[in-house]
Phi, psi and omega in degrees: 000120183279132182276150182269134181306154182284165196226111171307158160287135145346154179261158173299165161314310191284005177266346188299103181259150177235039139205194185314332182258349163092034174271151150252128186256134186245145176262119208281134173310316160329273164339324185286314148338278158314339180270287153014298188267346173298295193285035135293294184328299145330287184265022150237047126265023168107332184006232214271311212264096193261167158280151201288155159300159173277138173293124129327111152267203210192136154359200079089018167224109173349111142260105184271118190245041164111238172280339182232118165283131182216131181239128203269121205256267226203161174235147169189149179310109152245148169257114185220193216189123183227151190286035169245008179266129174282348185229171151277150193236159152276134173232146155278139190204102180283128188258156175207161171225121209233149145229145165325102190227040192248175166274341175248170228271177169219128196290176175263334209259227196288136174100008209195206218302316188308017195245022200236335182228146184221151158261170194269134167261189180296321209268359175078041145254202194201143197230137159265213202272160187280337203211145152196146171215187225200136158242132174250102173099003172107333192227159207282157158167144176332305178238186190230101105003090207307135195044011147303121184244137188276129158284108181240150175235117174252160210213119187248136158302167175231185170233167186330319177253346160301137177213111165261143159302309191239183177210125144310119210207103170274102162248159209253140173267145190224144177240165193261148162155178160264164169221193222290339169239346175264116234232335157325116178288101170213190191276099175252102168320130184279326144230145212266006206254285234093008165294349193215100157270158168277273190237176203216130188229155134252105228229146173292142166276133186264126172100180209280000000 
C-alpha cells in the first residue's frame, strides 16, 4: 500500500474567509423573495440557459454525423415509381453526395444512410425518406464503401396537390458504442426526434 499525502487542515473559523475581503454579504429578505418567484418564471420560460440552434448548413456544405460525411446538394419535385408504388408518384427528392467513414460498406436503405436523414414535417416532427438508392461512377448501387464517395438520393412521397416552396432536411448524427440493452458495439443514430441534429438545412424546391 503506497501511504497517502498528508491533507492540510482547515484554517479555525475564525480564519476562514468567505471572499477576497473575508465579508460575508447577507440578501434582505424581500430580494430574497422576489428572486424566488423569479426564478421559477426564467426557467419556464427558457430564461438564460436556452436551447443552442441546430447547427445550420447551407446547400454544397459537408456535415459530418459520425459514420457519414453527407453534403446535401439541391431538393426538387419528380415523378417517379419506387418498387413500392403501383403507379408513379410525386416525391421531393434530395440529391446528396455521401461518403463512408466506417471500415466496413454501409447499405443505403434501413441501418444505413436511410435511418441518417429525416425531413421536417408541418407539425415538426421528422420522418424519414419512404425511398433512396444511389450512383456510384454513373452506376447504381446499393450500398457506400468505405471513403468511396456515392451520389444518393432520398425521397418523401407527396400528394397530388402539394407544391412546397422550401423543404426542411435534418441529418442525424451516429456514435460507435452499445446500447443500454444491447451490449454489442456498432454504429447508432444518437437521435431519431431531431433534437440532436449534426446539421439543419432549409433548401429551395426546384420543379412543379
Amino acid at each position: 500500500m503506497q501511504p497517502t499525502s498528508p491533507v492540510a487542515p482547515l484554517p479555525p473559523a475564525s480564519q476562514q474567509a468567505d471572499g477576497p475581503t473575508g465579508r460575508r454579504f447577507l440578501v434582505p429578505a424581500a430580494v430574497a423573495g422576489v428572486i424566488a418567484v423569479l426564478l421559477p418564471v426564467v426557467w419556464l420560460t427558457g430564461g438564460l440557459d436556452r436551447t443552442p440552434q441546430q447547427p445550420r448548413r447551407a446547400p454544397g456544405q459537408s456535415v459530418d454525423a459520425g459514420k457519414f460525411t453527407v453534403t446535401v446538394l439541391d431538393a426538387r419535385v419528380r415523378t417517379a415509381r419506387t418498387i413500392f408504388d403501383k403507379k408513379p408518384e410525386r416525391y421531393v427528392v434530395v440529391r446528396t453526395r455521401v461518403v463512408n467513414n466506417d471500415k466496413e460498406s454501409a447499405s443505403l436503405g434501413p441501418g444505413g444512410f436511410r435511418d441518417g436523414i429525416a425531413a421536417r414535417t408541418k407539425a415538426g416532427t421528422w420522418v424519414p425518406p419512404d425511398d433512396t438508392d444511389g450512383t456510384m461512377a454513373g452506376i447504381k448501387v446499393s450500398a457506400i464503401e468505405p471513403g468511396l464517395p456515392v451520389e444518393a438520393t432520398a425521397m418523401w412521397r407527396m400528394g397530388p396537390a402539394d407544391a412546397p416552396k422550401q423543404f426542411t432536411v435534418g441529418v442525424l448524427g451516429w456514435e460507435y458504442g452499445h446500447g443500454f440493452n444491447d451490449k454489442s458495439y456498432r454504429w447508432r443514430v444518437t437521435d431519431r426526434t431531431g433534437g440532436r441534429l449534426a446539421g439543419l438545412l432549409t433548401l429551395p424546391v426546384v420543379g412543379p
